[in-house]
C-alpha positions as CSV (number, residue, x, y, z in Angstrom):
1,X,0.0,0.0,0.0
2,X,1.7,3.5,-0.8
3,X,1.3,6.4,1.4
4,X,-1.7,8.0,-1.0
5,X,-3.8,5.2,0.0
6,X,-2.2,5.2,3.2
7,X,-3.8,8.4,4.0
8,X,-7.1,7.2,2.2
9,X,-7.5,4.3,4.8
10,X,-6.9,6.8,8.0
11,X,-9.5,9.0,6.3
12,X,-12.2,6.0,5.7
13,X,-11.6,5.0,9.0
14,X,-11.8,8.4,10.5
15,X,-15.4,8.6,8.7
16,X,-14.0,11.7,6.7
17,X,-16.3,13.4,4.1
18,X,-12.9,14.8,2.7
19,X,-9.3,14.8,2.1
20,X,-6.6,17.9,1.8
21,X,-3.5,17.4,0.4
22,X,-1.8,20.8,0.9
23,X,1.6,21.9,0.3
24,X,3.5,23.2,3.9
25,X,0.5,21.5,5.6
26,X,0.1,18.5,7.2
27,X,-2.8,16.0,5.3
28,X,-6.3,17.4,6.9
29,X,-9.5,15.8,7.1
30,X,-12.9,17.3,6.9
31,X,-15.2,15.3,9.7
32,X,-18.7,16.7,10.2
33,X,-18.0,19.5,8.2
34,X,-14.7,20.6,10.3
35,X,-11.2,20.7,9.2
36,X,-8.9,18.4,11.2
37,X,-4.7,17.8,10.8
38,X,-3.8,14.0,10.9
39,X,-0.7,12.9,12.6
40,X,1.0,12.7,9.6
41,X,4.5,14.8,8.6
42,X,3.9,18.5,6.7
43,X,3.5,17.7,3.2
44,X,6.3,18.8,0.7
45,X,5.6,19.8,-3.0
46,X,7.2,16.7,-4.4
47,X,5.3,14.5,-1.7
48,X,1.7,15.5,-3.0
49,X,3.6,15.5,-6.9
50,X,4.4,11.4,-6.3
51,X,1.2,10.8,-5.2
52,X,-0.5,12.3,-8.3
53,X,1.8,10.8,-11.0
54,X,1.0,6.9,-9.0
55,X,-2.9,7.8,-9.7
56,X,-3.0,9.2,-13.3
57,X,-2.6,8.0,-16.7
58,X,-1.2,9.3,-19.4
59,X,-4.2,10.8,-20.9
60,X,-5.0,12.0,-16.9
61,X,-1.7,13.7,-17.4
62,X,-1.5,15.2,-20.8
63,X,-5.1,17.4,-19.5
64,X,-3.7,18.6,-16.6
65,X,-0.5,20.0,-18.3
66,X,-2.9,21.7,-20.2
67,X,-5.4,22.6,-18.0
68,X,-3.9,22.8,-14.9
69,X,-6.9,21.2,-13.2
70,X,-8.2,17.9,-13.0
71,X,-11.7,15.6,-11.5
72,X,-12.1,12.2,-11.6
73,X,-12.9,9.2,-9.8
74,X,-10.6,6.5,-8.3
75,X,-11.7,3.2,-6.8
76,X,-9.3,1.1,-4.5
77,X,-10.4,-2.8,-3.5
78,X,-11.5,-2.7,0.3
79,X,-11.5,1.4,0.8
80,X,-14.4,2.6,-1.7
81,X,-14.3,4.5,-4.4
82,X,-12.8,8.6,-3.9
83,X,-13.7,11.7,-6.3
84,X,-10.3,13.6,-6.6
85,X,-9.7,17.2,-7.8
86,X,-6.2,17.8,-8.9
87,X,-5.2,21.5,-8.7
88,X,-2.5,24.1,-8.9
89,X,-2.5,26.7,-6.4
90,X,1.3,28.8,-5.7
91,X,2.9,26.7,-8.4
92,X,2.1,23.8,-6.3
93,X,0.1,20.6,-6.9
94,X,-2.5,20.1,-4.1
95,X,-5.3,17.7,-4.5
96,X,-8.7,17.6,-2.8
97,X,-10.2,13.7,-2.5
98,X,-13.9,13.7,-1.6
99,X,-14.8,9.8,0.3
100,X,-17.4,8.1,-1.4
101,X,-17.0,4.8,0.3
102,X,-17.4,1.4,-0.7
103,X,-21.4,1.1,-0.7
104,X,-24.3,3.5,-1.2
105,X,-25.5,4.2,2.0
106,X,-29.5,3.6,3.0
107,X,-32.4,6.0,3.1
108,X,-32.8,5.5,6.5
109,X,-29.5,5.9,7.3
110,X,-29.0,9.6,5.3
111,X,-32.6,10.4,7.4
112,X,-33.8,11.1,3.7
113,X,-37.6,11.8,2.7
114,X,-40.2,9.0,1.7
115,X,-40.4,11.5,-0.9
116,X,-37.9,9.9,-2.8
117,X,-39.7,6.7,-3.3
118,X,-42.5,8.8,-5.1
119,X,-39.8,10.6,-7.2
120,X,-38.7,7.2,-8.3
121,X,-41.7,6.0,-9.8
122,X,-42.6,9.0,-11.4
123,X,-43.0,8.3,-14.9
124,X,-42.3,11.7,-16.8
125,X,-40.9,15.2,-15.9
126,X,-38.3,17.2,-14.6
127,X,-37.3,16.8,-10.3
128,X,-34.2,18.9,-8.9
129,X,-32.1,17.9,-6.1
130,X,-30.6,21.1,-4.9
131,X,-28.1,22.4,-2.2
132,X,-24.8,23.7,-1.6
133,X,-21.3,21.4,-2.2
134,X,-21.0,18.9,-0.2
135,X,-24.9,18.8,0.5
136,X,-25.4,14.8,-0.5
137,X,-26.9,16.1,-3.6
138,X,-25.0,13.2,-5.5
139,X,-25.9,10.5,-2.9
140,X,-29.7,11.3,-2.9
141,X,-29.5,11.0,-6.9
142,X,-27.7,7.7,-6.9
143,X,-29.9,6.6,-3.7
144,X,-32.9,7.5,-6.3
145,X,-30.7,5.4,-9.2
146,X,-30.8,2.4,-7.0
147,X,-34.6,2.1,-6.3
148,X,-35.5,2.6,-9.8
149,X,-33.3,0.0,-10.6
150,X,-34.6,-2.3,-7.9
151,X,-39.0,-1.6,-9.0
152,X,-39.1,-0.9,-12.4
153,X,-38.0,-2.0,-15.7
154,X,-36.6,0.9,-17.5
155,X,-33.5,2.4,-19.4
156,X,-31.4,4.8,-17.1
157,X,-29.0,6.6,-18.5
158,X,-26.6,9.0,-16.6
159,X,-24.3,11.8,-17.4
160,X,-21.9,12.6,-14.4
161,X,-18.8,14.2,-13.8
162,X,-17.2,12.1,-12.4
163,X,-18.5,9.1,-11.7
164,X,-19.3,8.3,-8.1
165,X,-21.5,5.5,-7.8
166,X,-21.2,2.4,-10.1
167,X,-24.5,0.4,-10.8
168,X,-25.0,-3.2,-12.0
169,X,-28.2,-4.0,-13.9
170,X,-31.4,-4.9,-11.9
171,X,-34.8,-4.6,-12.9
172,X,-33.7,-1.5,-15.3
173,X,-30.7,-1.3,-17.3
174,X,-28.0,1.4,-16.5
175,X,-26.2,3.2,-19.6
176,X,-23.4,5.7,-17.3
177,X,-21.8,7.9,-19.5
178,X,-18.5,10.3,-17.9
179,X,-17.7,13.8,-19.3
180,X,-14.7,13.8,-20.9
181,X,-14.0,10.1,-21.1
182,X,-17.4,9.0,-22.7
183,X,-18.9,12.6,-23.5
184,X,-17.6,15.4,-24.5
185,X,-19.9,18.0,-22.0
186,X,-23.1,17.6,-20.2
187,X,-24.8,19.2,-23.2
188,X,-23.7,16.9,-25.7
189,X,-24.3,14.0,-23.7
190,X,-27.7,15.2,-23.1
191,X,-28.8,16.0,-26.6
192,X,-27.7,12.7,-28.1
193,X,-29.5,10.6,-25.0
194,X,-32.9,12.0,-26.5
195,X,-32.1,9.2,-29.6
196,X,-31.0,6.5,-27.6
197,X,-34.2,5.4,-26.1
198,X,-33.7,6.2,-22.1
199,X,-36.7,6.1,-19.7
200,X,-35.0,8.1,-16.9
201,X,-32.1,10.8,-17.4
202,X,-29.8,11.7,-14.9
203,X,-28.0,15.1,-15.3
204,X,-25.1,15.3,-12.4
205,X,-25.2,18.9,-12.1
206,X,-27.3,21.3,-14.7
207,X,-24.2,24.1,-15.5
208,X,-25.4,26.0,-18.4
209,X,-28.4,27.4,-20.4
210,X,-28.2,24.5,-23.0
211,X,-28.0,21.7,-20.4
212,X,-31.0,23.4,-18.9
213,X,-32.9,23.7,-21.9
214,X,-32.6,20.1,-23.2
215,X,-33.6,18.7,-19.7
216,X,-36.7,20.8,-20.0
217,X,-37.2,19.4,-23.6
218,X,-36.5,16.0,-22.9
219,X,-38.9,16.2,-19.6
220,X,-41.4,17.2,-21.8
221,X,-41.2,14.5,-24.1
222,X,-42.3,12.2,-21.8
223,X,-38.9,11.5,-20.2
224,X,-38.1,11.3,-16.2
225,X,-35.1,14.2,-16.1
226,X,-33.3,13.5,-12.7
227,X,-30.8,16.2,-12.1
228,X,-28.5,18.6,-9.3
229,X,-28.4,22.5,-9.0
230,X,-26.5,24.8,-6.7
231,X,-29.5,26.7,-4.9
232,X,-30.1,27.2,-1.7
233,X,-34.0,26.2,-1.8
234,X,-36.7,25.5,-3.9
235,X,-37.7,29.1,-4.1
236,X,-34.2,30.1,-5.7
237,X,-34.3,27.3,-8.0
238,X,-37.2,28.5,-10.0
239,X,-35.7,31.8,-10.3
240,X,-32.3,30.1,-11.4
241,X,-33.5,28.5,-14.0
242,X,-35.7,30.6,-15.5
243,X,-32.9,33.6,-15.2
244,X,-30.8,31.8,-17.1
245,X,-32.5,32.5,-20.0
246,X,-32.8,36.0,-22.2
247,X,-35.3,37.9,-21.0
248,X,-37.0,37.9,-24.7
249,X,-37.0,33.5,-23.4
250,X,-37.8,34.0,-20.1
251,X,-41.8,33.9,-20.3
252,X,-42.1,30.8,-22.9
253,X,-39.2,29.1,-20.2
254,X,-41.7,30.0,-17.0
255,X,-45.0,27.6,-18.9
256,X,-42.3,24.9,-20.0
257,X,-41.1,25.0,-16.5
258,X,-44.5,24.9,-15.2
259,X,-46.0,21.9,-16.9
260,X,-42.3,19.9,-16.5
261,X,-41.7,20.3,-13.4
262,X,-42.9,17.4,-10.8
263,X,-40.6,18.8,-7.9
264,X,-37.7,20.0,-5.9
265,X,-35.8,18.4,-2.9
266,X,-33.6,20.7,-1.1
267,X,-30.7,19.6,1.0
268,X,-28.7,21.1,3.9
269,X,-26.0,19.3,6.2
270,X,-26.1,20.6,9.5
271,X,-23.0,19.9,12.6
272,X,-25.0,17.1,15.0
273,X,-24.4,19.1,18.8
274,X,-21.3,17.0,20.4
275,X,-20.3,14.8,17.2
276,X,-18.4,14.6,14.6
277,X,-20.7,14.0,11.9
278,X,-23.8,16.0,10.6
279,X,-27.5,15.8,9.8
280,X,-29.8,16.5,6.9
281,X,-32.1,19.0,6.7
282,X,-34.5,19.2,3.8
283,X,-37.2,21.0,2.0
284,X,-40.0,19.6,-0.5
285,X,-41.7,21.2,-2.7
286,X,-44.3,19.5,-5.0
287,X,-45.5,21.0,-8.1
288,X,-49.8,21.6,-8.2
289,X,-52.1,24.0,-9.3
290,X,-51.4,26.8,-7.2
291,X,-47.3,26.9,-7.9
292,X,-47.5,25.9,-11.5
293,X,-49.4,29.7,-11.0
294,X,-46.6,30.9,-9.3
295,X,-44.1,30.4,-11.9
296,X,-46.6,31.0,-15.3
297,X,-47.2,34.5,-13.2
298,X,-43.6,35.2,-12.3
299,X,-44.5,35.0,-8.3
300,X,-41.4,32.8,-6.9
301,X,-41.9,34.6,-3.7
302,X,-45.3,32.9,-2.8
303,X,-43.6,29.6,-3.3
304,X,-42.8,29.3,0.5
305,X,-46.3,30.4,1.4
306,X,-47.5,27.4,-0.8
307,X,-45.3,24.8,0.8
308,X,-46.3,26.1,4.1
309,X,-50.1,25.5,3.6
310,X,-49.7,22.4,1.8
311,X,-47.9,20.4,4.6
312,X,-50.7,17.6,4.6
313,X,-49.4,17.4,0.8
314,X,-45.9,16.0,1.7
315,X,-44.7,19.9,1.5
316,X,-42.4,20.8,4.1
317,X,-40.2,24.1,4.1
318,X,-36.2,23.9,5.4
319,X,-37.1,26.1,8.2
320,X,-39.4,23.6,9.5
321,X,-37.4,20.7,9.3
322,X,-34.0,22.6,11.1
323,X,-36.8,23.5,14.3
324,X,-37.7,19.6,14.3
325,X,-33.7,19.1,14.5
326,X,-33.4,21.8,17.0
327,X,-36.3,20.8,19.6
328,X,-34.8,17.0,19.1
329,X,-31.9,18.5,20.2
330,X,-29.6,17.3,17.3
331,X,-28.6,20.5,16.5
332,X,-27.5,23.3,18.5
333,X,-29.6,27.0,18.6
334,X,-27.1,28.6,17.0
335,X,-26.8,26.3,14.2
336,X,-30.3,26.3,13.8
337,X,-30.6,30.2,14.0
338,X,-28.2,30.9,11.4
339,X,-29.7,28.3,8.4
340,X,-33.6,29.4,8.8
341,X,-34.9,32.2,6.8
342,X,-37.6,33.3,9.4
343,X,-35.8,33.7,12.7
344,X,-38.9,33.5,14.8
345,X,-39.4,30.1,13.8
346,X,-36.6,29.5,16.3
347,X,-36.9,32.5,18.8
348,X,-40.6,31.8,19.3
């Protein structure tokens, strides 16, 4: 074993959501979303250099001469498989490895929604997993992946950068396409999986206006679009998406968005009071009547009002999940005051 996977073992064992590699630094570990140094000696440029060159090939390492940058996945027997970011920062090479572990973990165990279930057996339109980095976003979509695979016979077909999760064929089959190694870009990927019969489409992270656009298409053609954004909430998401689009666009975009969308699952990981690990807070929000208005009418900002009045609906806002966590006493008041939007929720 050399001392990259060394240092991958410590981190698995550690329960580590992610490794630093660092020039001048010792190796640090993020645990429960705090940054730890491992007893390990301060890294040196040509340490962190070795360890790169053992992990890449030669096509690995004719882009990042170029580029300067590089993501990918990894998988080592016994640890799991790791996302790695290879960067230059000071003239140095640094690397950022996120821990994906060696099996998908459970609904239960990620205290995930039964909402998911319904989002798996939906059999057409467009649902958004949304959140900051390191939110789970992936997990959830892969968690999604797996029950599909397990109750229904369809064609899934995923575009992901990287790779994370690795699927064998159930009760659907599985088509997993990577950008740059069996894609050129999301887009691409996207607009040529329209031809090759899928049931299900999973977009790892919508990036641009025509990754956005062809989702919409192909969610209105009858398709199930699966896919990530970086918003905070399902309020922010319709604006994203729609603002992404000219504003000469923007009005057809809000009735395709409107009739396509089926829902939005926002994610949050919180600190757990006394532990290294954290907790997941969430918000649903389920399309109807009165927020396909919303968005046809350009009214984002009644959005919360709707998912606070349709609780009995399986509509649940974030701030009302992160005052569950708080009177359980998962989470502290502090963490719970600074992630709600309404403060009073919390101050009573």
């Amino acid at each position: 074993m050399n001392k990259f996977e060394v240092l991958l073992e410590k981190a698995v064992q550690e329960d580590a959501s992610d490794l630093h590699l660092i020039c001048g630094l010792r190796p640090m570990l993020r645990i429960g979303g705090e940054l730890y140094p491992m007893k390990e000696k301060v890294l040196e440029s040509e340490d962190i250099s070795k360890m790169v060159d053992s992990i890449l090939n030669p096509f690995q390492k004719e882009k990042f001469k170029k580029e300067l940058q590089l993501s990918f996945s990894i998988y080592f027997p016994g640890l799991g498989r790791f996302r790695v970011s290879v960067y230059k920062a000071k003239g140095n090479i640094e690397m950022a490895i996120r821990i994906i572990g060696e099996r998908l973990k459970s609904k239960v165990e990620l205290r995930l929604p039964d909402y998911i279930d319904e989002i798996a057996h939906f059999p057409n339109g467009l649902v958004l997993v949304t959140g900051p980095t390191g939110a789970g976003k992936t997990t959830t979509l892969n968690i999604i992946i797996d029950i599909i695979n397990n109750d229904r016979s369809a064609k899934i077909l995923t575009i992901e950068d990287p790779i994370e999760y690795y699927h064998s064929h159930k009760k659907s089959l599985i088509v997993q396409k990577e950008v740059l190694i069996d894609t050129p870009s999301f887009d691409m990927a996207l607009f040529h999986a329209l031809r090759e019969d899928p049931d299900v489409i999973v977009i790892g992270e919508m990036r641009n206006l025509e990754t956005i656009q062809t989702a919409l298409t192909a969610a209105e053609t009858g398709h199930l679009v699966l896919a990530t954004l970086h918003t905070a909430d399902a309020t922010q998401t319709i604006q994203r998406i729609v603002d992404v689009f000219p504003p000469h666009q923007q009005s057809q975009v809000r009735v395709q968005l409107a009739y396509t969308l089926r829902g939005v699952l926002s994610q949050r990981l919180l600190p757990v009071v006394g532990e290294k690990k954290r907790v997941l807070a969430h918000e649903i929000l389920k399309n109807n009547a009165a927020v396909r208005n919303c968005i046809r009418e350009n009214k984002p900002s009644s959005i919360r009002n709707i998912i606070q009045t349709h609780y009995r609906d399986g509509m649940i806002l974030m701030d009302s999940v992160i005052k569950e966590l708080y009177q359980e006493g998962i989470i502290s008041y502090d963490t719970a005051l600074i992630n709600v939007v309404n403060e009073k929720i919390i101050k009573g």
